[in-house]
C-alpha positions, 0 to 999 in steps of 0.5 A: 500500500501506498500508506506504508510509506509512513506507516510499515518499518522501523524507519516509521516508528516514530510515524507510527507514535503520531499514528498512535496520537490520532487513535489508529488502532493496529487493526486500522494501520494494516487497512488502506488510508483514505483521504477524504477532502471535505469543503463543508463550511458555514458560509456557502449554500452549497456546502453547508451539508457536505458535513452530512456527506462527508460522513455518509463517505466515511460509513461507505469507505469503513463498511468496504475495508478502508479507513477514512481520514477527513482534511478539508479544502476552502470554497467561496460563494461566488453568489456572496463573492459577485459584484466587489472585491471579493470577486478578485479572489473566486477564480484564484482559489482554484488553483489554492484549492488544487494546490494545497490538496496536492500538498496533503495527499503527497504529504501523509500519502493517502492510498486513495481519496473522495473529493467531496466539492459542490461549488464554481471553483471547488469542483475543477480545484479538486479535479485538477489535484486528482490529476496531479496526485493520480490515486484512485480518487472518487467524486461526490458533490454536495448536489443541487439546491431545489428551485424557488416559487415565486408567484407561482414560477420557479425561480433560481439565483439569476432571478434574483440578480434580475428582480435588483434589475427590474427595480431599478427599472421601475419594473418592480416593487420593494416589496416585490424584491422581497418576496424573491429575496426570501423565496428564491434560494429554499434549500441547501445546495448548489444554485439550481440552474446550469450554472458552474458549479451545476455544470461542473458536477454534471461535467464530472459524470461525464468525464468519468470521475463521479457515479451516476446522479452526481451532478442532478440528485438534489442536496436534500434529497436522501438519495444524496447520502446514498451516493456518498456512501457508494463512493466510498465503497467504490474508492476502495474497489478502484484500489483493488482494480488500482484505476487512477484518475489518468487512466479516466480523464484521457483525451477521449473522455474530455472530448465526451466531456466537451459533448456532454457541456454542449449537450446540456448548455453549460457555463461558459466558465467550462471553457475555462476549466476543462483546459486547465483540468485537462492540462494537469491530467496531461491532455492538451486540450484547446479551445478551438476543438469546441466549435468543431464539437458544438458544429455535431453536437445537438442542444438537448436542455435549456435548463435555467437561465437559458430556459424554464427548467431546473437541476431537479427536473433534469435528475427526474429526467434521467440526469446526465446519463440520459443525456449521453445515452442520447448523444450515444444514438448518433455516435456523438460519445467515445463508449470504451473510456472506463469510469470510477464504476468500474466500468465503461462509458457504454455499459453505464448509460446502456440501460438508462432511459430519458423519461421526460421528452420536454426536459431532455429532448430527444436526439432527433428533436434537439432545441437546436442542432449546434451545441450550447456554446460558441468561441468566437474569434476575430480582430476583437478576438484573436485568440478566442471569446466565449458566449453560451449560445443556447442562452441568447435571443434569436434575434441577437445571434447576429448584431452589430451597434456602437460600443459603450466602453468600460474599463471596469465593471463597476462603471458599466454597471453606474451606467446601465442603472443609470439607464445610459445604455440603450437598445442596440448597444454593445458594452464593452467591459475591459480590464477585468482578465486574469491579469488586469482584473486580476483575478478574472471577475465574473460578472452576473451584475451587469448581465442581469441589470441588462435583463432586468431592465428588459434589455436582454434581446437588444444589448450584447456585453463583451469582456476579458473577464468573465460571464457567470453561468447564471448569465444570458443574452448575447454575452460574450466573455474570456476575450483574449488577449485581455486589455491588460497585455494590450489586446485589441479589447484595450484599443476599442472606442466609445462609438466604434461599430462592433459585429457579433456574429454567433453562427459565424463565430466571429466577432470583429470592431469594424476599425481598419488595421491601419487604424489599429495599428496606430492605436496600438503604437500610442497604448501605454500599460495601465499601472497593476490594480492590486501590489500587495497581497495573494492577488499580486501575487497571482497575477505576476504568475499569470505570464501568458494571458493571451492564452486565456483558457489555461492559466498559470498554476501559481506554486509551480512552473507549469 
């Protein structure tokens, strides 16, 4: 085992004292050690019951033979994070996250490990750490939050941010606001549209690395606690089968992955992760393959905010397996790829049927025959723009207005309450990258203030930072090169006529190069926003951010 590293010799005698501390009977030290990193915390919705998964894991490791060790990992709402300071820090804590799981895992040299995460950063953090440490490692997250009811509609976190919108429009009242404060979020667990971390634990399932039901059974559902101990029975049998996260999260199994987000119209913020997760398991995986993958790959769910259906419904559906078991009839998955189960793709979802047509429409009736994401790229883009496609207005997926220029959120979002912006207008939100923001703000706020203010099918924003999951219209985020490296979004002016134009993916200023060109030359670098402190720090390891997608893992040389 692994663990006799420190637990087997009489070189371990004094390992074994510390192991005596800890209570370990004998029994205990000649049984495989198993880490279980717990991101419970008193702070995140969709944390505050991971205390109770964290200990239905230890009952599912105990029960097949192992013995459970807890350390914890940090998570941030990003709900709670959104809108100041603190949104500098969401993205950053990914790679804290990777980072000090790595440091613990090689440290007390765990035989293998459960990932217990549920939201944005936490799930791709854990991920990425299971690929650096490749143990037999197991996901179960924490589940999704039940929807709201709010006159009647189901409701979920992006309507909230809207309802702030239609008040400053005149369009809501007080005590309407009110109503959807208290309503809106009912329960424990991840926000319940396909935003982030909903996405990522669905991404999870598909990529192999958490059991059937870990992205779509409801936090408060027992069904939860069930799985949680299933993982930790299945953990122990990946040890006997000695199956490694290297052997899941292959080159095959992000492409099904990749599938499986258009499939489902996922957060942009996908795009952002699964590079990073891919890059740590050794699979160069860019970008530029989505638009190749999103050209076969049919829009099967409009789950909230793209459409009116929510994580609950998706799970009675039939859950992430339905979905893929739905791409597998155009031979759109790679079958072979192994799982955590134990088993292949295709044995997994042979069986599954999808049980509701309207929530995951069948494979022949699709919403639409391109996938739910798009990157984009042109003269405003070089390297790449992404936009969550299934989540824009028809009428919106070619446009072309003035842009309205910011070189922070906070200005865009003065002028959109202040109703400075108008129908046709493209805001442009610069300054905000991983290394200009830094820390890569995501930016609910002012795609919200756009919606609920009823401007949604008529406004597009554009910005090197990034578009929460929770957002929709024609956003586009993650431009690169950012402003802060002197790409072309820093060179953009109020009035310049801006081209979206989705089903093209591109998206072009209409400036000559010639006009560029002098624009560049006359362009001076804008003094750092933070000099002291995790986020300088962060941001001067960020040494390629005209890669974008892939940012520099802070601790290492990679």
């Amino acid at each position: 085992m692994r663990s006799d590293n420190v637990k087997k010799g009489m070189q371990q005698a004094p390992h074994r004292s510390l192991f005596n501390a800890l209570g370990f009977t004998k029994e205990e030290m000649d049984k495989p050690m198993i880490g279980i990193v717990s991101s419970y915390n008193e702070i995140v919705p969709g944390h505050m019951n991971l205390d109770k998964i964290v200990e239905a894991v230890k009952l599912g490791v105990a029960m097949a033979g192992g013995v459970p060790v807890v350390f914890p990992a940090i998570a941030v709402c990003d709900g709670i994070a959104m809108g100041h300071v603190g949104m500098k820090y969401s993205l950053v804590t990914r790679d804290l996250i990777a980072d000090s799981t790595e440091c613990m895992a090689m440290a007390h040299q765990f035989d293998g490990l459960v990932m217990v995460p549920n939201c944005d950063k936490n799930v791709p953090g854990l991920l990425m750490a299971a690929a650096r440490i490749n143990i037999p490692t197991v996901f179960v997250s924490g589940g999704p939050m039940l929807a709201g009811h709010v006159k009647g509609q189901r409701t979920s976190l992006s309507s909230m941010f809207e309802a702030v919108g239609a008040y400053a429009a005149g369009k809501m009242t007080e005590e309407d606001v009110y109503e959807y404060e208290c309503k809106t979020c009912p329960t424990c667990g991840s926000c319940s549209g396909m935003y982030t971390a909903n996405s990522m634990n669905c991404l999870t399932e598909a990529l192999g690395m958490g059991l059937q039901g870990n992205g779509t059974i409801p936090a408060v559902y027992s069904e939860r606690i069930k799985l949680a101990k299933h993982a930790g029975m299945k953990v122990m049998e990946m040890i006997e089968k000695n199956i490694c996260p290297r052997d899941i999260m292959t080159e095959k199994a992000f492409v099904n992955a990749l599938t499986v987000d258009m499939a489902l119209g996922c957060s942009t913020n996908s795009m952002l992760h699964l590079p990073a997760i891919a890059r740590e398991a050794g699979v160069a995986l860019n970008v530029d393959i989505a638009n190749g993958i999103s050209a076969k790959t049919p829009n099967l769910c409009h789950l909230a905010p793209a459409g009116h259906t929510y994580m609950e419904q998706l799970n009675e559906a039939g859950g992430v397996y339905a979905v893929m078991n739905e791409l597998s009839k155009k031979n759109l998955l790679n079958l072979d790829c192994i799982t955590v189960t134990g088993k292949t793709v295709g044995e997994n979802i042979a069986n599954v049927v999808n049980k509701d047509p309207e929530v995951i429409r069948p494979i022949d009736n699709p919403y639409s025959q391109t996938g739910g994401i798009a990157v984009l790229k042109g003269n405003l883009a070089p390297d790449s723009g992404v936009v969550k496609r299934s989540a824009v207005a028809p009428e919106m997926m070619v446009h072309e207005g003035p842009a309205r220029v910011f070189d922070c959120e906070d200005d865009a979002i003065a002028a959109i309450k202040g109703g400075k912006i108008v129908a046709g207008d493209v805001v442009v939100i610069r300054y905000e990258g991983p290394k200009g923001g830094p820390g890569m703000r995501e930016m609910l706020n002012p795609t919200s203030a756009i919606a609920g203010m009823g401007l949604g099918s008529s406004v597009a924003l554009i910005t090197d930072g990034r578009f929460s999951g929770a957002s929709r219209g024609a956003s586009i985020g993650h431009v690169c090169p950012e402003a802060a490296v002197g790409g072309p979004i820093a060179l953009v002016e109020e009035g310049d006529i801006i081209e979206i134009n989705i089903p093209a993916n591109t998206l072009n200023v209409r400036v000559s190069d010639e006009e560029m060109a002098r624009r560049k030359a006359a362009w001076t670098p804008r003094e750092p926003k933070v000099t002291t402190g995790y986020l300088a720090r962060y941001a001067a390891l960020v040494t390629d951010a005209s890669k974008g997608a892939v940012l520099q893992v802070p601790g290492t040389n990679k």
